[in-house]
N, C-alpha and C positions, 0 to 999 in steps of 0.2 A: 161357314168356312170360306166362302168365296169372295160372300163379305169383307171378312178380314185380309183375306188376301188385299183386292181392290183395294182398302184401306192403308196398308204397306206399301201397296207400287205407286200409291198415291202423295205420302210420306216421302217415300225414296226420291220420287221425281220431284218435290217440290224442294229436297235438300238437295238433290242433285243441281236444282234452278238456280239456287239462292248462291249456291258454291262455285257454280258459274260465271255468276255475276261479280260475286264479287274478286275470283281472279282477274276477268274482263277490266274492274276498276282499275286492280293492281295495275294490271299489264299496262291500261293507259295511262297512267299515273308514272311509272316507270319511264316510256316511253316520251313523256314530256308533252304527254297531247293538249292542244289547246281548244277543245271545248264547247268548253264554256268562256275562252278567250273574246274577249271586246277589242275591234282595234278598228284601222282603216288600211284602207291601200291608196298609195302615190304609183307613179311612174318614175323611172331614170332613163332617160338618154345617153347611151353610149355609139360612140363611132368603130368601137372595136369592145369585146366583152371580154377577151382574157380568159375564155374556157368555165367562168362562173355556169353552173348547175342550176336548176329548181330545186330548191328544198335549200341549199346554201344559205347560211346565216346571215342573221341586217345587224352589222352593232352602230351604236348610235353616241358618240364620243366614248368607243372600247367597252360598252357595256350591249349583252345582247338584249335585242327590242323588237325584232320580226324573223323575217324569212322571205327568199326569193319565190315568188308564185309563179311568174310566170315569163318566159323570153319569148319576145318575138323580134325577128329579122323583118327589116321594111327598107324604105328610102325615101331621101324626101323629093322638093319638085327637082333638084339637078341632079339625078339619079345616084348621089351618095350611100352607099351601105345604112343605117342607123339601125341600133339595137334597142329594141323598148323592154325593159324590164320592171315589172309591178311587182311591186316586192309590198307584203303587210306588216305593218308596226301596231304593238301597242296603244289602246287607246289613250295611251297618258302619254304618249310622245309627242313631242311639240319640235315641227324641223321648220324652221324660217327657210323664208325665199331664198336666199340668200348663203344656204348650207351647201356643202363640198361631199361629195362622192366619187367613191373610184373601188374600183376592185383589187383585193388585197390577200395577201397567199399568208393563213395561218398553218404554223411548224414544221417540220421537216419535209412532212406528207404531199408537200404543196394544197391542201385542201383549199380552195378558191372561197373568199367570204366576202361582202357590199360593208365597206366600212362608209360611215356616214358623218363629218363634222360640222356639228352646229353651227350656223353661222349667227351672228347680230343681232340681227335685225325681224325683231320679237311682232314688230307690229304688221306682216306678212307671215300667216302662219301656213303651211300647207294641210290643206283639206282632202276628202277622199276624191281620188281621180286623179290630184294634185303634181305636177310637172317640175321635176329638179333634173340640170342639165349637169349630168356626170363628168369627170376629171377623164381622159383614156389613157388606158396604161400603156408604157412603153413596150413596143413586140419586139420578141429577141430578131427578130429580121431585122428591125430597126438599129437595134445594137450593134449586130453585126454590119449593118451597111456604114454607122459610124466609125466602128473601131477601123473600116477597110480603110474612108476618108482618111481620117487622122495614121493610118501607116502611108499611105502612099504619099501627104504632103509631108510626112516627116522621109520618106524617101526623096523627093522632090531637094525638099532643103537641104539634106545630107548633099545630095547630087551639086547644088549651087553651092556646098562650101568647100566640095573639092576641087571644084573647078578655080573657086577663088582662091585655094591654096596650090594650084597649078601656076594659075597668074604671077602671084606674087613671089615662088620659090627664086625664079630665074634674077628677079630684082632684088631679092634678098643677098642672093649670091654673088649680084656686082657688089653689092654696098659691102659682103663681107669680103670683096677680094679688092676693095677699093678701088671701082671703076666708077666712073663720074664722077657728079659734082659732088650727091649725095657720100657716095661713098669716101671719096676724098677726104670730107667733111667729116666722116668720121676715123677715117683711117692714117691719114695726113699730118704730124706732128707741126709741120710748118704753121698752119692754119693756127693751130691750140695755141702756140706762140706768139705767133704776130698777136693774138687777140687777149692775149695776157700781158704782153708790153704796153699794149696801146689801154687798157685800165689802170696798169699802173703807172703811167703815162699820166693820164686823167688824177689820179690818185696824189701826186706832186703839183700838176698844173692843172685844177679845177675849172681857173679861168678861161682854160678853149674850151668847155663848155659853154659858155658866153660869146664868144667871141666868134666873129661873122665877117668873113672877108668882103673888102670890096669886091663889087661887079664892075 
C-alpha cells in the first residue's frame, strides 16, 4: 500500500513538473523572451537622452531589432554631460558607420523608443562594442527659450514700426494739407498745368527738343 502510494506522489509530481514547464515556456513565449536570441551590442552617444528607459525599444528603419540595455551618464575630457547607451540588436542587423540615431516618442503614451536609420555606407559595418554618435533631441526648455526669442524680436520689430509710423504721420499730414514742396506737388493745381502745357507744348514743336541755345 505504501508502495503504491509512493508511486502516485511520484506520478503527481512528475505531471505536476512537466505542467510547469511547459506553462513556464507559454509564459516566455508570450512575454517575447529572447532566449535563445543571437545578437550583438553597440553604443550610442547622446548629449541629452530625452527620458529614454532600459528595456525601450531599437527599431532599425521602423522595424523592431533590439532593446535598450543599458544607460550610463559620464562626460568627456571638457567636462560635458555625455549619455552612453548600449542597446542589443539582432544578429542579422547590419548598421553602417555612418547610420542616424535619436530618440523618438511612440503614440499618445509618450513611450520613449531608439529609432536607428541606416546609413550608406555598407563597407563600415558596426561590430560588438561598436560606437554610433546619436542625433540629440530637442528639450522643451530649448523650445520654449526659442518661442521667448522669436516674441520679443517680433515685439522689438512691432516697437520700430510704430515709431516709423510716428515719424512719418506728421509729414503725411503736410503733404495732405499741402505744405511744402512735396505737398504742393501734389496738392497744387498750378503745377499739374504749367506741366501739361509745356508737353503739349513739345507735342506741336518737337523740335525744342533739339534745340540748344547759345551760351
Amino acid at each position: 500500500m505504501a508502495e503504491k502510494s509512493k508511486s502516485l506522489e511520484l506520478k503527481v509530481g512528475i505531471f505536476v513538473f512537466i505542467g510547469f514547464m511547459i506553462l513556464a515556456w507559454f509564459v516566455l513565449l508570450i512575454g517575447g523572451s529572447k532566449l535563445t536570441r543571437v545578437g550583438y551590442n553597440i553604443k550610442v552617444i547622446f548629449g541629452f537622452a530625452n527620458g529614454i528607459k532600459v528595456g525601450a525599444p531599437v527599431r532599425v528603419a521602423g522595424v523592431d531589432k533590439g532593446e535598450v540595455k543599458e544607460i550610463k551618464l559620464t562626460h568627456d575630457s571638457k567636462g560635458r554631460s555625455k549619455v552612453i547607451i548600449k542597446i542589443y540588436l539582432d544578429g542579422d542587423t547590419m548598421i553602417p558607420r555612418d547610420s542616424r540615431a535619436w530618440v523618438n516618442t511612440l503614440g499618445l503614451l509618450g513611450e520613449k523608443y531608439l529609432e536607428v536609420i541606416p546609413g550608406s555606407d555598407y563597407r563600415y559595418i558596426l561590430s560588438e562594442e561598436g560606437l554610433l554618435l546619436g542625433e540629440d533631441p530637442t528639450s522643451v526648455q530649448e523650445v520654449t527659450d526659442l518661442a521667448k526669442d522669436v516674441a520679443l524680436q517680433a515685439q522689438s520689430l512691432m516697437g520700430s514700426f510704430q515709431e516709423t509710423i510716428d515719424t512719418l504721420n506728421p509729414i503725411l499730414k503736410n503733404i495732405n494739407d499741402g505744405k511744402g514742396t512735396v505737398g504742393k506737388l501734389f496738392t497744387d493745381d498750378t503745377l499739374y498745368t504749367d506741366i501739361e502745357e509745356m508737353f503739349a507744348d513739345l507735342k506741336k514743336h518737337p523740335w525744342k527738343l533739339l534745340f540748344r541755345p547759345k551760351e
